[in-house]
TIPA-183005 format. One record per residue: residue in three letters; x, y, z of N, C-alpha, C in turn. Coordinates in steps of 0.2 Angstrom, whole numbers, plus 5000, padded with zeros to 4 digits. Example, Ala and Ser with C-alpha at 12.3 -4.5 7.8 and 13.67 -1.06 7.14 Angstrom:
2
ALA506649725039506249785039506649845039SER506449895035506849955036506450005039
***
This chain:
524
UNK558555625669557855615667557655665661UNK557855725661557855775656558055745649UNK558655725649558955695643558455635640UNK558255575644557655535642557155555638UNK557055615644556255645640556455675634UNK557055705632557355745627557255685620UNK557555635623557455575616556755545616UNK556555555622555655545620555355585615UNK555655635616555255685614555455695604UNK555755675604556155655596555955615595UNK556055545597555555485593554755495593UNK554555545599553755555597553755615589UNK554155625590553855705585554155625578UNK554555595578554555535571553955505573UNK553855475576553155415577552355475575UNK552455525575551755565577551855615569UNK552255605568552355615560552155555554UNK552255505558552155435555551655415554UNK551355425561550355425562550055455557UNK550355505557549755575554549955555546UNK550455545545550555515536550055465535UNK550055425540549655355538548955375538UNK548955405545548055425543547955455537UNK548255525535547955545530547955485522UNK548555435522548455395518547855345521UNK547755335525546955295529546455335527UNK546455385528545755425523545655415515UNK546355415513546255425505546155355504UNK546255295506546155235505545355225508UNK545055255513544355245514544055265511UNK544355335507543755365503543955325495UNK544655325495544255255490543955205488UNK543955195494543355135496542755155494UNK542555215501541955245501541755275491UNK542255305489541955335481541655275478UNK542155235476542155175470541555135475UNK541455125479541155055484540455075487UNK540655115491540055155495539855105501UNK539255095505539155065511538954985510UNK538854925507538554875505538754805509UNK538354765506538754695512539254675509UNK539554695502539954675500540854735502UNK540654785506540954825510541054795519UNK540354775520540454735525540854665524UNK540854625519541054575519541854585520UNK542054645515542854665515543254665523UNK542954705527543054725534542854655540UNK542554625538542454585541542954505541UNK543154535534543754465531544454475537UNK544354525540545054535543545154495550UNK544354505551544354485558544754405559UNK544754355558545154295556545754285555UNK546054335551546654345551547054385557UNK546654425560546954475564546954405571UNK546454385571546454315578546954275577UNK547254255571547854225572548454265575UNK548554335572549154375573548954365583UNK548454385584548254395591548554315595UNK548454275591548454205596549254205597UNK549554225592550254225594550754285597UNK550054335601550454395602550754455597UNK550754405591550854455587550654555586UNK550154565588549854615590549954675594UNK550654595599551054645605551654625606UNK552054615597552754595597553054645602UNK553054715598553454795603553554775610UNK553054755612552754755619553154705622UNK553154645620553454575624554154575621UNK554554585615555154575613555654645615UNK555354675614555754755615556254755625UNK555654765631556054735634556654675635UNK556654615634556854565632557754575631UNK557454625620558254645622558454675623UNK558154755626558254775630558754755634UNK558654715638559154675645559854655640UNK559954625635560254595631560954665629UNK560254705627560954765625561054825630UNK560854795637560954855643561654785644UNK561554735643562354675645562554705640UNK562754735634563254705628563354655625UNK562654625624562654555624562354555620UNK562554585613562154595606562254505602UNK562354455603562554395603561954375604UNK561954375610561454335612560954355612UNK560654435610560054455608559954425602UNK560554435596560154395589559954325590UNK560254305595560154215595559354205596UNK559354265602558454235605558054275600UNK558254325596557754355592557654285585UNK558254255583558154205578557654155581UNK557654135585557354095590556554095590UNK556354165590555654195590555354195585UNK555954205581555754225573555454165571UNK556154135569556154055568555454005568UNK555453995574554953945578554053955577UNK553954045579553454065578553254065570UNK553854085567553454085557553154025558UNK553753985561553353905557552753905558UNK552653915564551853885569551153955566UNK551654015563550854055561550954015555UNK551454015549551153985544550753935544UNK550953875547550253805547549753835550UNK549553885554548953895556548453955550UNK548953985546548654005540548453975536UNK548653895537548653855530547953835532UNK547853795541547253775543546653855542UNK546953915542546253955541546153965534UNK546653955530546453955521545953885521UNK545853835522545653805519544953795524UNK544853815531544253805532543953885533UNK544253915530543953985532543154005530UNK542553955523542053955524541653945530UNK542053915535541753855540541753905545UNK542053945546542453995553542054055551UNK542054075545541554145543540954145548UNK540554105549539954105551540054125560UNK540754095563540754135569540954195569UNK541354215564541354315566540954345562UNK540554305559540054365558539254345557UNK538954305563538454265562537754305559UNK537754355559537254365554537254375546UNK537954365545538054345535537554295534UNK537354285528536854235524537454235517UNK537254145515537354145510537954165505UNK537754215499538354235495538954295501UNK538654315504539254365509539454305513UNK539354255515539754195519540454185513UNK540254175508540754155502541154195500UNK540854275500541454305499541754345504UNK541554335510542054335515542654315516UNK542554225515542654195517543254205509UNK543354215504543954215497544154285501UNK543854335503544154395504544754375511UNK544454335515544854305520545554275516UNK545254225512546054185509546354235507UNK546354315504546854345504547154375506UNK546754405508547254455516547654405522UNK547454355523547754315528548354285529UNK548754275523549654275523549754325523UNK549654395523549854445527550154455534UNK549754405537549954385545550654375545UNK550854345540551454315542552054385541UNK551854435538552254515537552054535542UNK551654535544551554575549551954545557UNK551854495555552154445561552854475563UNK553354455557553954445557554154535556UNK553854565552553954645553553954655560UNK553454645562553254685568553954665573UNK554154585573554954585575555454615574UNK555454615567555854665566555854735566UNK555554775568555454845569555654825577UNK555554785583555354785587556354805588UNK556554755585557354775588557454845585UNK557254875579557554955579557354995584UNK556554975587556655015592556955015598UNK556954945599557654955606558354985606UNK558454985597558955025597559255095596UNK558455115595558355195596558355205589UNK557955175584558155185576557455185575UNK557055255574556155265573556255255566UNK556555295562556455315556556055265550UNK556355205549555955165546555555105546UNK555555085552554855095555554255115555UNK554455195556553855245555553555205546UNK553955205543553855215535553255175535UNK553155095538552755045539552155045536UNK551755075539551155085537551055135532UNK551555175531551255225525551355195518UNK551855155519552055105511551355045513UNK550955035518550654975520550055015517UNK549755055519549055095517549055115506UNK549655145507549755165500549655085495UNK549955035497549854945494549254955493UNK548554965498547954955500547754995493UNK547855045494547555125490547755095482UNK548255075480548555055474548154995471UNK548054945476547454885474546954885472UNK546654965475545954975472545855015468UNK546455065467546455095461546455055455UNK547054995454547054965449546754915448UNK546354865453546154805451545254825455UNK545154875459544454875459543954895457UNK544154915449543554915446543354845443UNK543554815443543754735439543554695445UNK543854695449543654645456543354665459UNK543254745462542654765467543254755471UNK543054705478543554745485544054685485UNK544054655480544454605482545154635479UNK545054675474545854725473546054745478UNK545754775484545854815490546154765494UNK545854695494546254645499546954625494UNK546954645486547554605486548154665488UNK548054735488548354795489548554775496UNK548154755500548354735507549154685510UNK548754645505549554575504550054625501UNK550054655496550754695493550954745497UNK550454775504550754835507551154815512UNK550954745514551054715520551754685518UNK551754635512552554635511553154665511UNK552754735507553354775506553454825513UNK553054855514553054885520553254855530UNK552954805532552854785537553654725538UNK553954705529554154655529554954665528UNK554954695518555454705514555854745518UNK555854825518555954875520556154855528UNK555754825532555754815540556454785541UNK556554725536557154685535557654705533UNK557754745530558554785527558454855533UNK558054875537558154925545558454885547UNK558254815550558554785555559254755554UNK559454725546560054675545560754765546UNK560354825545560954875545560954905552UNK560454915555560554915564560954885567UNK561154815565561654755566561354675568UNK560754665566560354625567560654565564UNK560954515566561054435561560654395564UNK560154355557559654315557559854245557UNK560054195560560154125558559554085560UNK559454015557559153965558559253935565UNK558853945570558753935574558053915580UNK558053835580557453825581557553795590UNK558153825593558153805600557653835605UNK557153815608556653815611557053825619UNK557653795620557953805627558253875629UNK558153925622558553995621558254035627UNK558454065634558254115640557954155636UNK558054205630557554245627556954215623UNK556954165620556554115619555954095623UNK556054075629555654055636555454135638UNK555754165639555554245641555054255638UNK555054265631554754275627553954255629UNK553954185630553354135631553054145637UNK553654185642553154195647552954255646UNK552954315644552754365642552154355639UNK552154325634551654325628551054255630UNK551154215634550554185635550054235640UNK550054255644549554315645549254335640UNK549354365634549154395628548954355625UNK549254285624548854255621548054215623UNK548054215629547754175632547054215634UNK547354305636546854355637546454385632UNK545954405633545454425630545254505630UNK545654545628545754615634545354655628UNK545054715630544554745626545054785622UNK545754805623545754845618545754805611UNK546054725614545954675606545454675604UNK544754685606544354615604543854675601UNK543654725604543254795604543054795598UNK543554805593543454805586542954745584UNK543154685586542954615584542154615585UNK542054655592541454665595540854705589UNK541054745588540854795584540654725577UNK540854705574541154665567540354615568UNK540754565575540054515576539454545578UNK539254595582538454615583538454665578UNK538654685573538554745567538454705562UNK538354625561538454575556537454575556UNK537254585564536454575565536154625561UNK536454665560536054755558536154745552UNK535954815551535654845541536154825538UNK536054815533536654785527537054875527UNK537754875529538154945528538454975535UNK537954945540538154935548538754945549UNK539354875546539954875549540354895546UNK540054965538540754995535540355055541UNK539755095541539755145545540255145552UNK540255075556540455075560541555075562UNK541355065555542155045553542755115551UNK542155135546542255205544542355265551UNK542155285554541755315562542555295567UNK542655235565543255215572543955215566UNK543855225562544555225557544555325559UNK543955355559543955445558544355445566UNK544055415572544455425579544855415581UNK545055345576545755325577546355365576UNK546155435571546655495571546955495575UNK546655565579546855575588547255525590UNK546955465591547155425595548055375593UNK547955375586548655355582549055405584UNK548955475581549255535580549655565589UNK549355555592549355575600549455515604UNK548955465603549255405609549755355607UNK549655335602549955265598550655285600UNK550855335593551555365595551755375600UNK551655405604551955445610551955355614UNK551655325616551655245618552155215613UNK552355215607552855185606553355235604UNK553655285604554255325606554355295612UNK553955315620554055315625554455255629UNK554055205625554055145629554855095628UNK555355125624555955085624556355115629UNK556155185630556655225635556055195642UNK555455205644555255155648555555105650UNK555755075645555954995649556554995650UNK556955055647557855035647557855055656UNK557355095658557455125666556955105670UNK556655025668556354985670556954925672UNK557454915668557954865665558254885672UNK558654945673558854985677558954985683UNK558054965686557854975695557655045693UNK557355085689557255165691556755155689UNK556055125692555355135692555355205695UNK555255235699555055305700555455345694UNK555855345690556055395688555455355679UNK555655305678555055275675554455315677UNK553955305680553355305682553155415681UNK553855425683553955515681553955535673UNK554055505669554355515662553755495659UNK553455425660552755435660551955455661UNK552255495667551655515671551655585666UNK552455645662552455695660552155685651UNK552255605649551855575643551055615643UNK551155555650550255545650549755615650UNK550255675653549955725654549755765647UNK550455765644550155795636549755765633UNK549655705633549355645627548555665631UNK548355645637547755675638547455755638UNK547855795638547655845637547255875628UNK548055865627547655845617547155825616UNK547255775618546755705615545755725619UNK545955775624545255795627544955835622UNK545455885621545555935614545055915608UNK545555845605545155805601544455785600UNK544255775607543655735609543155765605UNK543155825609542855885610542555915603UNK543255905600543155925593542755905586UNK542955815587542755765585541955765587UNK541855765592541155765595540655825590UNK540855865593540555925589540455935582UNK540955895578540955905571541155865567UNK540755805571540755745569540455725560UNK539955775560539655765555539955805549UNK540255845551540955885546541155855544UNK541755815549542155785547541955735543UNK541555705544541255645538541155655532UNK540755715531540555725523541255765521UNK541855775523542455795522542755745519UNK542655695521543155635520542855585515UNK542155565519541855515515541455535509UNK540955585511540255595507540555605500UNK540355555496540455565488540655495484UNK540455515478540355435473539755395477UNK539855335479539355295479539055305487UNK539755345491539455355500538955405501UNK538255405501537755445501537855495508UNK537055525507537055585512536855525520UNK536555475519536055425524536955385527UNK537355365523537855325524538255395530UNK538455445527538555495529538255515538UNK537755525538537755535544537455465550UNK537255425545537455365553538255365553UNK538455365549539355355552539655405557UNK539255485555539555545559539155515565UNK538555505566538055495574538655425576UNK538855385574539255315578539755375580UNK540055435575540955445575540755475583UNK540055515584540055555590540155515597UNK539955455597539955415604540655375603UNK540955375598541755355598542155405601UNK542155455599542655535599542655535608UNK542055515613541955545618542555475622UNK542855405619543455385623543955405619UNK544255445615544855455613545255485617UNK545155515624545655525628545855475632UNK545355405635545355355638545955305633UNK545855295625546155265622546855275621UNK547055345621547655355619548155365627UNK547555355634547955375637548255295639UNK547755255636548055175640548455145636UNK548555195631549255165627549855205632UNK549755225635550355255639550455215645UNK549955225649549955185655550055105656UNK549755075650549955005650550654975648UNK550955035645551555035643552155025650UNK551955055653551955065661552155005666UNK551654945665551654895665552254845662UNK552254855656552554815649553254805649UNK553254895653554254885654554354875659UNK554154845665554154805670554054735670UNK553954705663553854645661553454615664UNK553054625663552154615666551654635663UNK551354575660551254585653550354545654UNK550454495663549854475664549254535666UNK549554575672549154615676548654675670UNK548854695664548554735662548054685655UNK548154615656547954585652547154565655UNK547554565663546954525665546354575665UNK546554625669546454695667545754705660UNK546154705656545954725649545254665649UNK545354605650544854525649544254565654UNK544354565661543654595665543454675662UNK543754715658543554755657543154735650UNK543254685646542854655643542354635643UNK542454575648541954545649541154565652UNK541354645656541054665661540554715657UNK540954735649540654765646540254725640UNK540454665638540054635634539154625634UNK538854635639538054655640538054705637UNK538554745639538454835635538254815628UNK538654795626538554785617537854755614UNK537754695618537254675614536554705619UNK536554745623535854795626536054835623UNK536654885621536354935615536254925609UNK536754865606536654845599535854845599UNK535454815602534854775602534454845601UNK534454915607534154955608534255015604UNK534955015601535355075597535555075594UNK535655005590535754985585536754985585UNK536855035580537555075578537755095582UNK537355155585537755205590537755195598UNK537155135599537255075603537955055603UNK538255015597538954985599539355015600UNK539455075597539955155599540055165605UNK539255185608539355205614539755115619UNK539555075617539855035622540555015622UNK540955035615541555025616541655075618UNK541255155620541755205623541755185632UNK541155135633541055135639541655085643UNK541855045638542254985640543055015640UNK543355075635543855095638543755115642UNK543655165647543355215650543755185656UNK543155125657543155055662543855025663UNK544255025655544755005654545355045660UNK545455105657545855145659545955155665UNK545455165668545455175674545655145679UNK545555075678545555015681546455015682UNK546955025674547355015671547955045676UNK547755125677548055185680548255155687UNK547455145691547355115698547955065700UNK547855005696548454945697549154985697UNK549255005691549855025691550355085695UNK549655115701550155145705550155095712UNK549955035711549854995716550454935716UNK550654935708551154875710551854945710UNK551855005708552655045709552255045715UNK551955035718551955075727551755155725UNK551855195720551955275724551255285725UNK551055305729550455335733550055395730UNK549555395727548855415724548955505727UNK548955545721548655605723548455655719UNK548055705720547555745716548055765710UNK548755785713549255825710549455755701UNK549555715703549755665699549155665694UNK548355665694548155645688547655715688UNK547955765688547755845689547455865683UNK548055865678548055855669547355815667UNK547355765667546855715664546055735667UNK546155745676545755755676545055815675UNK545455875675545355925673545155925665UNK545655885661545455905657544955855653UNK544555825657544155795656543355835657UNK543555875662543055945664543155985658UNK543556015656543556075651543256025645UNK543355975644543255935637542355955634UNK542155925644541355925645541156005642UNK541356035646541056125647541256145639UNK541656115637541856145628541356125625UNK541156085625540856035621540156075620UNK539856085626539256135629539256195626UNK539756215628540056305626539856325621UNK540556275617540456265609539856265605UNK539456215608538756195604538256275605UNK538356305612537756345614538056395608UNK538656415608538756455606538656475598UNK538756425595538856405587537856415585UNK537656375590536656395588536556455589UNK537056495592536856575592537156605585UNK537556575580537756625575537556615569UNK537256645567536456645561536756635554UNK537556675553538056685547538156605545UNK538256545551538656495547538256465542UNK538756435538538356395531538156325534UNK537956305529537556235531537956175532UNK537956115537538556075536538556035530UNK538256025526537855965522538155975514UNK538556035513538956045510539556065512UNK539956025505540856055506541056095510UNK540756165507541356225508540756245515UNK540356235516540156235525540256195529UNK540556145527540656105532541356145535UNK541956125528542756155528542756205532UNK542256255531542256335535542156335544UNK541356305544541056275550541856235555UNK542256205552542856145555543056205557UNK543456235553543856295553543856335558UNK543256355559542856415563542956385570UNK542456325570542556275579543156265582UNK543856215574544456205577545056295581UNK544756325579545056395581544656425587UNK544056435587543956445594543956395598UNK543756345599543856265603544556265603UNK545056295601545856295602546056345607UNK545656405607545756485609545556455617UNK544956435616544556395625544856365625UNK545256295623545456265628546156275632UNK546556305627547356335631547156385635UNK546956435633546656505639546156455645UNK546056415645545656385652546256335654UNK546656315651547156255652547556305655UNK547856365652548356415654548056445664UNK547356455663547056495669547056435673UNK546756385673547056325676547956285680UNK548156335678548956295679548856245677UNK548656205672548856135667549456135664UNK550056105669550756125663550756105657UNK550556075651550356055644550056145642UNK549556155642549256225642549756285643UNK550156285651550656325653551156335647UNK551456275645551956265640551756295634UNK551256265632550856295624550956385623UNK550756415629550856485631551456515629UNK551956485635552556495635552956495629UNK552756465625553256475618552956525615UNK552456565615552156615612552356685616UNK552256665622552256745628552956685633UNK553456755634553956705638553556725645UNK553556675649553356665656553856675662UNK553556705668554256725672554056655674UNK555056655677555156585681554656555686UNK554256595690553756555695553256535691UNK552956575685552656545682552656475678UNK553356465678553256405672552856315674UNK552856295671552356225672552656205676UNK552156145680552256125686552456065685
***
C-alpha cells in the first residue's frame, strides 16, 4: 500500500505541475481575451460556441475516455495481454472517429438551427456568429476524442509526462490565435487557436506518447472485439446521463444567454479563476490516482483501494478548503490581478469577482468528487455515479432558473455551488455502500472539519482585515498584490496551526516536515 501511494504521489506532483502550467497559461489566454476583447456579446458568443461541440464529445463519452478505457486495459495488461489491448483500443478508436466525424459534419452544417437551443436568449447577428464560431472549434472534437484515448493508455501504463503537456501546448494554440489573428478577426482568431492547440496538443504529440509506450494502431472496425462491447457498456451510462458535473457549465451558458449582454464572459471568466484549486488539487490527484485505483480494483483489493483513496481525499479536501476560503475572501483581488485591463473595466471586474465568491465556497466539493467518483470508475461502474450526478442535476435545475431569475449572475454561481455540494455527498454515501465498509466519524474527519475551519477562516479573516486601517485599497494593482499576500500568509498560518491543533493528518504532516514530530505524534 505504501508503495502505491508512493507512485501516487509522483504522478500527482506531474499531473499538479501540469494543472498549474495550464492554468497560468488559462489566465494569460483570458486576459487576452479580456485585454484585446473585454466583456461583450460577441465574447459571449465565443464561450458559448463551445457548448455544441463539447455535447458531441459528451454524447460519445468522450469527456470520460480515462474513465471508461483506462480500467478496460487495465485487465488487459494485468493478463499480459498487450495484443489484445491494442486490438480493442483499435476498435474504440477506429469505430468512434467514424461516428464523432459524421456527427460533426451533421453539427457544421446545421449549427445556425441548434444555436437557438444553447443559447435561447441570442437575437439575430450573435445567433450567426455563434453559430461560424461553432463551425470552428468543432472539428476539434475529433483531437480531443482520439487524444483523449490515446493519453488514456499512457496512463495505464504509468507514463504521466506527456500527457501532462496537453493542455499547455492546447491553451498556448489558443493564446497564439489571438495574438496573431485577433486583431483582424476579433474572437474568431481565439477559435482558430483552439483548432491548432487541439491538434497539436491533445492529438500530434498524444500520438507519438502512445505509438513509443508500445501502442499498435490497426484498422479495426470489429464491433464483436470484448474490449469494444466493454467499452459500450461502460460508456452508455455517460452517455445517456445527464450528471451535473457535465452539464453545470452548460447551465450557466443557457440561463446567462437571458441576462445583461457580458453575463456569460463574467460567468465564464469567475469559473475558469476556481477552476484553479480545483484543476491544480482535484483534477490531478483524480487522474494520477485513478490508474493505481483501478489496477487494485482489477485485483479484488477494494479495501486497500477505498484506503488509498480515502488518504487522497483527505489531502485534496483539506487544500482545497484552504482555497475556498482564500478565494472567497479575495475574490475581488484576484480578478482585477488577472483580468482588470484594456477593454475589461472596473463594472466587468467586479460582477465577475461577486459570481467568483459563490463559485470558491464548492471547490472543496468539486475537487473532492473527482476523487471519490473515481472510486466508483475503477470498479467499472460507471452507471451508479452517473445516475447520481443526473438527480443531483435535476434536483438542482429549479435552483438555476429561481436564482437566475432573482440574482441574476450570482444567482447561477450560487446554484452550481449548491448542486456539487448535493453532488458529492450523495457520491461519498453510495460509495461506502456498494464496498460495504461501514460509515465512521473517523473516516471523513479531514473533510469534515475542514469544512469548519474553512467557515471560521473565512469570518476571522474578514473580521480581522476591517480591523487594520494600514491596508491599501483593493481596486488598484499594487493593493490588491499586497492585500493577496498579506491574507494568503496569514490564512496559511490559521489554517495548519488549527489543522495541526486539531490532529488533521494533512495539517500534521505539513508540520512535520518543518519541526520533526515524536512518533506518537505522527499523522493518524
Amino acid at each position: 500500500m505504501d508503495e502505491t501511494r508512493k507512485k501516487m504521489g509522483a504522478a500527482a506532483l506531474i499531473m499538479v505541475s501540469s494543472v498549474f502550467l495550464s492554468r497560468i497559461l488559462g489566465y494569460a489566454r483570458d486576459a487576452v481575451i479580456a485585454y484585446t476583447q473585454g466583456a461583450h456579446a460577441g465574447t459571449d458568443a465565443y464561450f458559448a460556441a463551445f457548448t455544441i461541440p463539447d455535447f458531441l464529445n459528451y454524447l460519445l463519452a468522450g469527456a470520460s475516455l480515462s474513465i471508461t478505457f483506462i480500467p478496460i486495459y487495465a485487465d488487459y495488461l494485468s493478463r499480459d495481454d498487450r495484443e489484445g489491448g491494442n486490438r480493442a483500443f483499435s476498435a474504440i478508436f477506429c469505430i468512434f472517429s467514424v461516428i464523432l466525424v459524421a456527427l460533426i459534419i451533421v453539427g457544421e452544417v446545421f449549427a445556425e438551427q441548434l444555436v437557438p437551443l444553447i443559447a435561447p436568449g441570442f437575437q439575430g447577428d450573435q445567433i450567426a456568429y455563434t453559430a461560424r464560431l461553432t463551425r470552428i472549434v468543432m472539428p476539434a472534437q475529433t483531437f480531443f476524442y482520439t487524444g483523449g484515448l490515446l493519453m488514456a493508455v499512457q496512463y495505464a501504463r504509468g507514463k504521466f509526462f506527456i500527457p501532462a503537456l496537453a493542455p499547455l501546448i492546447y491553451n498556448a494554440g489558443i493564446i497564439a490565435g489571438g495574438l496573431l489573428l485577433g486583431k483582424k478577426l476579433g474572437m474568431e482568431g481565439f477559435a482558430w487557436g483552439v483548432l491548432a492547440g487541439s491538434f497539436l496538443g491533445n492529438f500530434l504529440i498524444q500520438l507519438f506518447g502512445a505509438l513509443a509506450s508500445g501502442l499498435r494502431i490497426r484498422l479495426n472496425f470489429d464491433t464483436r472485439n470484448p474490449g469494444f462491447r466493454e467499452f459500450i457498456r461502460l460508456s452508455i451510462p455517460i452517455m445517456l446521463g445527464f450528471s451535473l458535473v457535465f452539464v453545470d457549465e452548460w447551465m450557466s451558458r443557457v440561463f446567462g444567454s437571458f441576462l445583461v449582454a457580458g453575463a456569460i464572459t463574467w460567468l465564464n471568466n469567475a469559473r475558469r479563476l476556481a477552476q484553479v484549486p480545483i484543476g491544480v488539487l482535484g483534477q490531478a490527484s483524480g487522474v494520477a490516482s485513478y490508474p493505481f485505483l483501478a489496477e487494485q480494483a482489477a485485483r479484488g483489493k477494494i479495501r486497500s483501494m477505498f484506503a488509498d483513496m480515502s488518504a487522497a481525499l483527505d489531502w485534496v479536501f483539506y487544500s482545497s478548503a484552504f482555497a475556498a476560503a482564500l478565494v472567497f475572501l479575495f475574490s475581488r483581488e484576484v480578478v482585477l490581478l488577472v483580468f482588470k485591463r484594456g477593454a475589461f473595466n472596473i463594472h466587468d471586474a467586479i460582477n465577475t469577482a461577486s459570481a467568483l465568491s459563490f463559485f470558491s465556497l464548492g471547490i472543496p466539493f468539486w475537487c473532492s468528487q473527482n476523487i471519490v467518483a473515481r472510486g466508483f470508475f475503477a470498479m467499472k461502474d460507471t452507471l451508479t455515479p452517473t445516475i447520481i450526478g443526473s438527480v443531483a442535476w435535476i434536483v438542482t435545475l429549479p435552483a438555476y432558473y429561481f436564482l437566475m431569475v432573482n440574482y441574476g449572475v450570482n444567482g447561477l454561481a450560487g446554484a452550481s455551488t449548491i448542486g456539487i455540494v448535493l453532488h458529492s455527498l450523495l457520491l461519498y454515501g453510495f460509495l461506502l455502500r456498494k464496498t460495504a465498509i461501514p460509515f465512521s466519524f473517523r473516516a471523513v474527519k479531514v473533510p469534515f472539519v475542514s469544512t469548519i475551519l474553512c467557515a471560521l477562516a473565512i469570518i476571522g479573516t474578514r473580521e480581522l482585515l476591517g480591523r487594520v486601517a494600514f491596508l491599501p485599497p483593493w481596486d488598484e494593482m499594487g493593493g490588491a498584490l499586497i492585500r493577496l499576500a498579506l491574507g494568503s500568509l496569514s490564512l496559511g498560518i490559521l489554517f495548519v496551526l488549527a489543522g495541526f491543533l486539531l490532529r488533521l493528518g494533512p495539517a500534521r504532516s505539513i508540520v512535520g516536515r518543518v519541526i520533526p514530530l515524536k512518533e506518537e505524534m505522527s499523522p493518524e
